[in-house]
C-alpha positions in Angstrom: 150.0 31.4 234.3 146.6 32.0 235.7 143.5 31.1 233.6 141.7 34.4 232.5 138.3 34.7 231.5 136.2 31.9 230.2 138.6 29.1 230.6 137.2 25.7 230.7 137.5 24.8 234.6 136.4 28.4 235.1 133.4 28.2 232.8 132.4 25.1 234.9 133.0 26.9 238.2 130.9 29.6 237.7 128.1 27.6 236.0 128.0 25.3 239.2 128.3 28.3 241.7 125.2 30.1 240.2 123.3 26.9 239.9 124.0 26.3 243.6 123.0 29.9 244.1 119.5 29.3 242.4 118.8 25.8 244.5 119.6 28.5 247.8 117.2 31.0 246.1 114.4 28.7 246.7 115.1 28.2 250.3 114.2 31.7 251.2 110.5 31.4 250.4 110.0 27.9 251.5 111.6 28.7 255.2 108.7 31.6 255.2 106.1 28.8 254.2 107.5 26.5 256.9 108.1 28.9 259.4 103.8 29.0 259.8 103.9 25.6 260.9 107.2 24.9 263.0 109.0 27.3 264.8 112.3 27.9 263.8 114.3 26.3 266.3 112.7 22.8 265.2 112.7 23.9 261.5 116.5 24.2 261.1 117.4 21.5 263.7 115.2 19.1 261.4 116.5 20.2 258.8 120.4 19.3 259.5 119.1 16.5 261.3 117.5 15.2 258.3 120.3 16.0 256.3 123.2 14.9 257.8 121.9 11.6 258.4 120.6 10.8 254.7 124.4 12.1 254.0 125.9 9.6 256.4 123.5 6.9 254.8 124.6 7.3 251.5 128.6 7.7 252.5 128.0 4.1 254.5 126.1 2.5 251.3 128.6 3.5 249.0 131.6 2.1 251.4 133.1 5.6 251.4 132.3 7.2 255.0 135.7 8.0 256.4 136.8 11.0 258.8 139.0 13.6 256.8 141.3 13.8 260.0 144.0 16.4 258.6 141.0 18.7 258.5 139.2 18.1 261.7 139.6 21.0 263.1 138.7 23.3 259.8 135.7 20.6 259.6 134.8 21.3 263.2 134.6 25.5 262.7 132.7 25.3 259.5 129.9 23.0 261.1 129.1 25.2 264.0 129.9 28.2 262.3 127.1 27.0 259.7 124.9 26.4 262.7 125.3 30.0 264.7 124.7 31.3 260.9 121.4 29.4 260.5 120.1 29.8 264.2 120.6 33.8 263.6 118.9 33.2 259.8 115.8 31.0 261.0 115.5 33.6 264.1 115.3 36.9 262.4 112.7 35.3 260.2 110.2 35.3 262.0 109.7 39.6 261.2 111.6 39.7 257.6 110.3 39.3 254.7 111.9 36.2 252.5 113.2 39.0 250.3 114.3 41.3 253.4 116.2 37.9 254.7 118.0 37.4 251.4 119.1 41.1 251.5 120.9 41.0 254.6 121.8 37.1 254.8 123.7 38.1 251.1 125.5 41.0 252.2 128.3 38.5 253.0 129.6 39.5 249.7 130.2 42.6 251.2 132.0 41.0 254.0 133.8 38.4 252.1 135.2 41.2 250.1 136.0 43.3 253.1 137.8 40.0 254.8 139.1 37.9 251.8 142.1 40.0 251.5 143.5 40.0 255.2 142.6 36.1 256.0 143.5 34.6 251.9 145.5 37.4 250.8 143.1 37.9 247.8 143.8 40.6 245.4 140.3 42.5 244.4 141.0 43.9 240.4 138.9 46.8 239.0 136.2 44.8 238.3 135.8 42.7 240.8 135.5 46.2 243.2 132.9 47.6 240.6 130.8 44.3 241.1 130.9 44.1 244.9 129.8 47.8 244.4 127.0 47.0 242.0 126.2 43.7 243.9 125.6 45.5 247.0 123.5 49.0 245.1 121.4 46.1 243.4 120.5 44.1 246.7 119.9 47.3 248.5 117.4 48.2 245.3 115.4 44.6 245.1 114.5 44.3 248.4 114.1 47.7 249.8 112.4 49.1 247.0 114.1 52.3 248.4 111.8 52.0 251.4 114.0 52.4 254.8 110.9 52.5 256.6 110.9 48.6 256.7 113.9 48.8 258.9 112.7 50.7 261.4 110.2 49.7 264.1 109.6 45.9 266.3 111.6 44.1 263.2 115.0 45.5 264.1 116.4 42.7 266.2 115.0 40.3 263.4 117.3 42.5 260.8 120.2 42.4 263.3 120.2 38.3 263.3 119.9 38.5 260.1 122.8 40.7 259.6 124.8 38.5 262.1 124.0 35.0 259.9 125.6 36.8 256.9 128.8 38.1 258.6 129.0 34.6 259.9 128.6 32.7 256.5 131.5 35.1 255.3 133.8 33.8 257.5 132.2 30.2 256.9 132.5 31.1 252.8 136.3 32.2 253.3 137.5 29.0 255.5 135.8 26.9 253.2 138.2 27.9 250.3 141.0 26.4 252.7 138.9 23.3 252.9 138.5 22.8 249.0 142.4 23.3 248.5 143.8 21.0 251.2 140.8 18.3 251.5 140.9 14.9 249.4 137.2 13.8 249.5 134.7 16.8 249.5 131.7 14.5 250.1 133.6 12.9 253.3 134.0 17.0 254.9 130.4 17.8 253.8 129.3 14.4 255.6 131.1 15.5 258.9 130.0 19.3 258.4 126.4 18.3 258.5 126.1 16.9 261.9 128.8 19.6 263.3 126.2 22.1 262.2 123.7 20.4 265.0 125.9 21.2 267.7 124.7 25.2 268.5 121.0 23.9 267.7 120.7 21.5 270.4 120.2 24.1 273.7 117.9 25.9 271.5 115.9 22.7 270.6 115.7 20.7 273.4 112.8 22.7 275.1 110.4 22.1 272.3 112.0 18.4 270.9 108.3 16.9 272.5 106.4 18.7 270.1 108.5 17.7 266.7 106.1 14.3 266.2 103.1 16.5 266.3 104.6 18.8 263.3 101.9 18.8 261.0 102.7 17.4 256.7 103.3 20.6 255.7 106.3 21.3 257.7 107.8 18.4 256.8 107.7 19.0 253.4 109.7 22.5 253.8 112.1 20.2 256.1 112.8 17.7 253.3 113.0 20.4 250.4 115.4 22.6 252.5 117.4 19.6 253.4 118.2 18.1 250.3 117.5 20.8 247.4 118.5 23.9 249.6 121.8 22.2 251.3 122.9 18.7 250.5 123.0 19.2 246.9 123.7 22.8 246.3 126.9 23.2 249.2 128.5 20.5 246.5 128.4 22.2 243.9 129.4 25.5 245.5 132.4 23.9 246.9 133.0 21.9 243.3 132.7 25.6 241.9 135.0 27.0 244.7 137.9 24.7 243.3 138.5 27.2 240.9 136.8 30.7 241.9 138.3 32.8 244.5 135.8 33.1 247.7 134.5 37.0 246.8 133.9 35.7 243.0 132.0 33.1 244.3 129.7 35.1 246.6 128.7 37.3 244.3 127.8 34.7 242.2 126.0 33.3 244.6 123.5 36.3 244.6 121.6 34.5 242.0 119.8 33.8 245.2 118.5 36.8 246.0 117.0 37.1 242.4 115.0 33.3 242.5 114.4 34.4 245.8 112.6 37.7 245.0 110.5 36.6 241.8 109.7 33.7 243.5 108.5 35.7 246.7 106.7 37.8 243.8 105.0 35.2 242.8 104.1 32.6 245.7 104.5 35.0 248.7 102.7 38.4 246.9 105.6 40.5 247.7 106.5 43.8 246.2 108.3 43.7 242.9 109.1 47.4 241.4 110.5 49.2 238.5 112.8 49.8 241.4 113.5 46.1 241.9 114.0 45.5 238.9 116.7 48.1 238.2 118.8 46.5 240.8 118.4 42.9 240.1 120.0 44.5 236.6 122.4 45.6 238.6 123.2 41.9 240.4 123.2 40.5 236.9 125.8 43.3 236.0 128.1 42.3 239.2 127.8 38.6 238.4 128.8 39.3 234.3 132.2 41.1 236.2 133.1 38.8 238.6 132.0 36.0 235.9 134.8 37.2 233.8 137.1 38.5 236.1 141.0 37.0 236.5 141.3 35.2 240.1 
C-alpha cells in the first residue's frame, strides 16, 4: 500500500526537499554579487572545484571514500549533465536578473512534469497537474511582474541559456531518482558527481585559469558560500528527500527557491517586488501545499 498524505517518511521528505530548496534560494543572489568580481566561467569552475575536493576530504577522513561502481555510468551523466546546466546558468547571468534566472532555471518543473511520465512512468493525479499549473502561473507572476518587455531586446540569448540549464536540470532531477533507488551510499555518488561536474568547465576555463589567484576577497566569499551552503549540503538533502517523493513532487517543492530568491533580491539586490509578485508567490505556496499532500 502506498503512504498517502502526511506519513512519517513523507513528512520528512518534503521538509528536507524544501529546506534544500531555501539553501538553493540563496544562491541566486549571491551568484549576481559574485558575478561583479569573477567572471562566470571561473565562478562556477571554483565553485565545484572547491567543492568537490572539501567532499573528497571529508570521504578520505572519515575512511569512507569508495567508487559506487554499479552506478558509474548514471554517476558519470549526472556530473556533466550538472556542469552543461551550470555553464548555461552562470552564462545567461550575466543579463538576467537573480529573480529572471530563478524563473527560467525553475521551469524544470515544467519539464520534469512533461518528462517524468515517459522516462519513470510517473502517474501525475489531479492535484499534482493543478500544482504544476499553479507552480508555473505563480513563477511567471513573481518574476515578470507581468512585464514581457524584459524578454525582449540584447538579454535574449541570456534567457535562452537560462532556459537550456533548466531543461537540463530536469533530466538531471529525473536520473537522479534512479540514483537514490539503486545506490548504497548517497555521500559516495555525491563525492564522484562533484568532480564529474568539472569536466564541461575545463575548455571554458582554461583561457582565463591565470587570472583565478588575482580574484579579489569578495569573490571568494560567493565561491565558498555557493560551494558549501548552495550545493554540498543542500543536493543531500534533496536526494535524502527524493527517497521518498516522486521527481515532479520534488521539483515543485523545490520552488521554495524562487521565493528566498525573490525577497531576498528584494531586499539585498533592490529588485522589483509587486502586489503582482506577491499574488504568485501565493500561488507557489498553493502548488507546494498540493504536491505536499499529494499520493506518489
Amino acid at each position: 500500500m502506498r503512504a498517502s498524505g502526511w506519513g512519517g517518511k513523507r513528512v520528512k521528505a518534503v521538509f528536507l526537499t524544501i529546506l534544500a530548496g531555501v539553501l538553493w534560494g540563496t544562491s541566486f543572489p549571491a551568484i549576481k554579487i559574485g558575478l561583479n568580481y569573477v567572471n562566470a566561467y571561473e565562478f562556477v569552475f571554483l565553485r565545484f572545484l572547491l567543492a568537490s575536493a572539501l567532499m573528497l576530504v571529508i570521504m578520505l577522513l572519515a575512511r569512507k571514500l569508495t567508487f559506487p561502481t554499479k552506478q558509474k555510468k548514471l554517476i558519470l551523466f549526472l556530473g556533466v549533465t550538472n556542469g552543461v546546466a551550470y555553464i548555461s546558468q552562470y552564462v545567461g547571468m550575466n543579463s538576467a536578473s537573480a529573480a529572471e534566472a530563478a524563473l527560467f532555471v525553475n521551469l524544470s518543473a515544467v519539464w520534469v512534469a512533461l518528462l517524468s511520465p515517459k522516462l519513470q512512468g510517473e502517474t501525475l493525479g489531479r492535484k499534482k497537474i493543478l500544482g504544476v499549473l499553479a507552480a508555473l502561473t505563480g513563477v511567471i507572476f513573481v518574476t515578470t511582474n507581468l512585464n514581457f518587455a524584459m524578454l525582449n531586446g540584447g538579454q535574449l540569448i541570456g534567457d535562452m541559456l537560462l532556459i537550456t540549464s533548466g531543461v537540463v536540470w530536469a533530466l538531471f532531477i529525473i536520473y537522479n531518482k534512479n540514483l537514490v533507488m539503486t545506490s548504497d551510499g548517497m555521500l559516495q555518488s555525491l563525492t564522484w558527481i562533484l568532480p564529474l561536474t568539472l569536466l564541461p568547465m575545463l575548455p571554458f576555463v582554461l583561457s582565463s585559469a591565470f587570472q583565478i589567484p588575482a580574484l579579489p576577497v569578495q569573490a571568494w566569499l560567493a565561491i565558498i558560500y555557493t560551494a558549501v551552503a548552495c550545493w554540498i549540503i543542500p543536493y543531500y538533502l534533496w536526494l535524502e528527500g527524493l527517497k521518498h517523493i516522486s521527481a515532479s513532487t520534488s521539483t515543485i517543492l523545490l520552488l521554495t527557491e524562487i521565493l528566498v530568491a525573490t525577497a531576498i533580491s528584494f531586499f539585498l539586490l533592490n529588485e522589483i517586488f509587486t502586489i503582482v509578485t506577491i499574488f504568485g508567490a501565493l500561488l507557489i505556496i498553493l502548488a507546494i501545499v498540493l504536491v505536499s499532500y499529494h499520493s506518489d
